[in-house]
N, C-alpha and C positions, 0 to 999 in steps of 0.2 A: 504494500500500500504506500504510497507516496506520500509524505511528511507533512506537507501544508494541507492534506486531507484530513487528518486525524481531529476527530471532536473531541470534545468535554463536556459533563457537567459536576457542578461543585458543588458541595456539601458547605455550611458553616464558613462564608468565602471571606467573611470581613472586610477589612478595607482592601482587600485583591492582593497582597502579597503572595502565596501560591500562585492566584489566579495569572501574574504577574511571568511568574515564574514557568507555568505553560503554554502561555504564550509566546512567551521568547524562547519553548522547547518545540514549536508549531502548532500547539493548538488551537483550533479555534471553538469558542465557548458557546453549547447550545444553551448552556442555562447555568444561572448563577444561582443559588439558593443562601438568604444571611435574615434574620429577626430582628437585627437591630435599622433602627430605619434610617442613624446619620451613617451608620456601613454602609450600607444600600444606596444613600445619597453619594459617599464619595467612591464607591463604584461606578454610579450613573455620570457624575459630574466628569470622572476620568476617562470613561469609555462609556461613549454615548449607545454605542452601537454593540450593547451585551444586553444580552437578556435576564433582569434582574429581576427575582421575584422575593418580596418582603415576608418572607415561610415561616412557620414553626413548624420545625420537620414532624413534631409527631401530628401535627394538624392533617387532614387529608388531602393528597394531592395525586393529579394526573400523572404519574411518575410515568408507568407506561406507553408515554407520549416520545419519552426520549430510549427507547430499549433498540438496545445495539449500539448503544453510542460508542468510542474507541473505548473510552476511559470515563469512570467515578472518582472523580477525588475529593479530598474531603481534610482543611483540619479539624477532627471532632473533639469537644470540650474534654481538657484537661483535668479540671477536678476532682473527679470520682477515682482518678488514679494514681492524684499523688499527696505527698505527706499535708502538703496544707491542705488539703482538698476533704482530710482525713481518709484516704481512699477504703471510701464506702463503694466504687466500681459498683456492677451491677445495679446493686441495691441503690444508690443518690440517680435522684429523681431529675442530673444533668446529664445523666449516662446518654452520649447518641451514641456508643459504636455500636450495641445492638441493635437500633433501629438504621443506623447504616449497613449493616447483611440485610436488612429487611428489602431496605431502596435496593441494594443489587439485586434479590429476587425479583422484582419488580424491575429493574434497568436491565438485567443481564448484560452490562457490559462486557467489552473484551478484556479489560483491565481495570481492576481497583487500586485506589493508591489511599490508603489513609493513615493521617500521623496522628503520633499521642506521646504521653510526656514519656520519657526513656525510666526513668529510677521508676516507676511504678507499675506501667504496662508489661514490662520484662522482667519483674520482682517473682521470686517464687512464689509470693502470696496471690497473685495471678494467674498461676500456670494452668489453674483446671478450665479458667474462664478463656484462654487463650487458645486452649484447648477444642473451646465448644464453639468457639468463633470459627478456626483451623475445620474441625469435622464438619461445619455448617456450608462452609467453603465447599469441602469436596464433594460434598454432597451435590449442591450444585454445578460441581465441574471445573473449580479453580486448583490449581496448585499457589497455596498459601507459603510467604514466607518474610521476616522482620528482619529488619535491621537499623542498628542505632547510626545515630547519625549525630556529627560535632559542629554545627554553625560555623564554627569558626575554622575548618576545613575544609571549607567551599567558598570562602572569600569573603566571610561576614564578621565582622568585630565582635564577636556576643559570642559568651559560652555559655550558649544554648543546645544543651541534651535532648535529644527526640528519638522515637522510634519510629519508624515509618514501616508500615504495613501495604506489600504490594501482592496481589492475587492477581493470576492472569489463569484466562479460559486455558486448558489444558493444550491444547493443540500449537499458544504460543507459547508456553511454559520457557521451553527448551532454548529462544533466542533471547531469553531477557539474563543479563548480569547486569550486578549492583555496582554503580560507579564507584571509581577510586578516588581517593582524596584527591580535590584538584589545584588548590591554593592558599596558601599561608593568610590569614586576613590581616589588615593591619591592625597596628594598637586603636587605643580609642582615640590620642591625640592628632594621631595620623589620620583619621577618617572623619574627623570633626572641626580640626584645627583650626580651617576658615572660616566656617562658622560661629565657632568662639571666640574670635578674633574679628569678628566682621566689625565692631564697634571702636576698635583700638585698644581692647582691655589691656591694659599695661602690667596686667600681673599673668600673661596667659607665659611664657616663658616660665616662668615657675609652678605654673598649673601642669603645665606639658610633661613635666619632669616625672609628676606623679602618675601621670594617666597612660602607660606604659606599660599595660596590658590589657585583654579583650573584657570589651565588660560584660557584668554578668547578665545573667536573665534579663529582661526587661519585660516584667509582669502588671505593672499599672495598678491600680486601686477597684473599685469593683462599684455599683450603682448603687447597690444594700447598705456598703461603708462611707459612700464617697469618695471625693477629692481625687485627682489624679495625681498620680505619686510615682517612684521605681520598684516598687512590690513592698514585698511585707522586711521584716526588721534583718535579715542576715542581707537580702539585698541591699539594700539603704548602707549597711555598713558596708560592703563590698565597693561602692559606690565612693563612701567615703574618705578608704583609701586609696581611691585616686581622687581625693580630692572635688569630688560634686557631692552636693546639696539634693540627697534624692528623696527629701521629703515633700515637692510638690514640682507644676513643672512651669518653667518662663514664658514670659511672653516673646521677649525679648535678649537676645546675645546679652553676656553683662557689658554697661560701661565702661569707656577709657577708666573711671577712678574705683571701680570696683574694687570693695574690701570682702574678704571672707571666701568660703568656697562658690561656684559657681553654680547653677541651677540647667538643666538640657532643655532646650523648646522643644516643640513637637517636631520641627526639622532636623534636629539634630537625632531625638530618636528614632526618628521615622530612617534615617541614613544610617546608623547605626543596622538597624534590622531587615538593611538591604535595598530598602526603596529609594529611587530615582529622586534627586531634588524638583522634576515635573512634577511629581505624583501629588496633588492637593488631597490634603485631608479635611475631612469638613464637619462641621460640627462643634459642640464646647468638647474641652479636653475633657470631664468629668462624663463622657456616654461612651456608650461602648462601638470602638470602631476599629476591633483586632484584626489581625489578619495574620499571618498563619503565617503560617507560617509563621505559617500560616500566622501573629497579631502580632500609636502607642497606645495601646488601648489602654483606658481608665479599665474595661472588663472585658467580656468577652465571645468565644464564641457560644451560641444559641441561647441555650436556656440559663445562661453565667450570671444573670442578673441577679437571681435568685439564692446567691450567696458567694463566697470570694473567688476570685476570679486571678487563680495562681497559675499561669500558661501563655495568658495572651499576649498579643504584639499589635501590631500597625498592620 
């Protein structure tokens, strides 16, 4: 099949980083699926021409409209699989990966692609659920298989841990291998610099000194909590020691006379976690506008609203 043929549709798309990311692998998007409606907004505002529907996946929908598509991709919520999230899995009532095997019975696509947080999805305390997921696959005719993956060796500043779960119809099984690391990412000074500097800060040379390796997660604050932030208390201090202020986020680059540590805009996070200085995020910083990769979101994908939202991005 020829490369600029291959569809998609996406699960939990937030503000399109995956979505971002298959496109510049040739896809092109029959359907966006996201709940939050300023996500939705700065999917629409950036690509006029995607098909974006404002879903709650377990709501009912025509899914069988898109069967056969190339590919399901999907970042589905975090929480239920990792420690802040208290992974309740199954049981927390944000779980979508079981209703994501559902959408593939219903899609049968040729390919699924879905990510989740790494320390939790791949813990032993998961293995029987991973399990039922894997036999559900094959049942339907996929060969099932995980692997983690490092953000920050693929060119992205953030050490950010994920598992990505890809199933293909048996027939391609055989031609798909997992790529190799492709690229060192730079530090956080290195991939922000200008922007910290856009104002003349006259203390960024001594700021730069600090920020001299990849930063961490960038998880956001959640709609239930408020305030848009850089996660919860071990992020914030990881943050610290490079010298940022990750208890809320700027409007603004700091000042030529800036005292103290520095605070990130939404540009700078948004770069950080891979996205194009094009990419307009829309919306207040305090709603949820992750993206996946899949998410700076304050929360996140689908149902996140409804308690802390430890996963998301832009």
């Amino acid at each position: 099949m020829n490369r600029s043929q291959l569809t998609s549709v996406e699960l939990c798309a937030g503000a399109g980083g995956q979505a971002l990311g298959l496109e510049n692998a040739g896809f092109k998007h029959n359907a966006l699926f996201e709940i939050d409606a300023d996500a939705c907004a700065t999917l629409q505002h950036n690509r006029s021409n995607w098909a974006i529907h404002n879903h709650d996946l377990f709501q009912e929908f025509d899914f069988e409209r898109y069967r056969g598509v190339d590919l399901l991709a999907g970042g589905l919520p975090c929480p239920p699989f990792s420690v802040a999230g208290k992974r309740l899995g199954e049981k927390d009532e944000r779980n979508l990966f079981s209703r994501g095997i559902d959408i593939v019975e219903r899609v049968m696509p040729r390919a699924v692609m879905f990510e989740n947080v790494r320390g939790g999805m791949l813990s032993a305390g998961f293995s029987d659920y991973r399990g039922r997921i894997q036999n559900r696959l094959l049942e339907l005719g996929y060969t099932c298989d995980w692997y983690p993956v490092l953000a920050s060796d693929f060119g992205v500043p953030q050490k950010r841990n994920r598992v990505v779960m890809v199933a293909l119809q048996q027939q391609y099984a055989e031609n798909f291998v997992w790529p190799p690391r492709a690229k060192s990412a730079p530090v956080v000074s290195e991939a922000i610099g200008d922007l910290m500097v856009a104002n003349g800060w006259d203390g960024f040379e001594q700021w730069a000194k600090l920020a001299r390796s990849h930063a961490p997660t960038i998880v956001g604050g959640s709609k239930k909590h408020g305030g848009p932030d850089l996660g919860p208390s071990r992020a914030k201090a990881a943050w610290r020691e490079m010298g940022v202020n990750g208890s809320s986020i700027a409007e603004h680059a700091p000042a030529k006379d800036h005292a103290g540590m520095p605070r990130l805009t939404v540009r700078m996070a948004a770069r950080i976690q891979g996205f194009p200085d094009s990419w307009k995020i829309v919306g207040k910083k305090n709603v949820c506008v992750s993206a996946g990769r899949k998410c700076i979101s304050p929360a996140g994908r689908s149902r996140c609203w409804k308690g802390d939202c430890i996963c998301t991005s832009i």
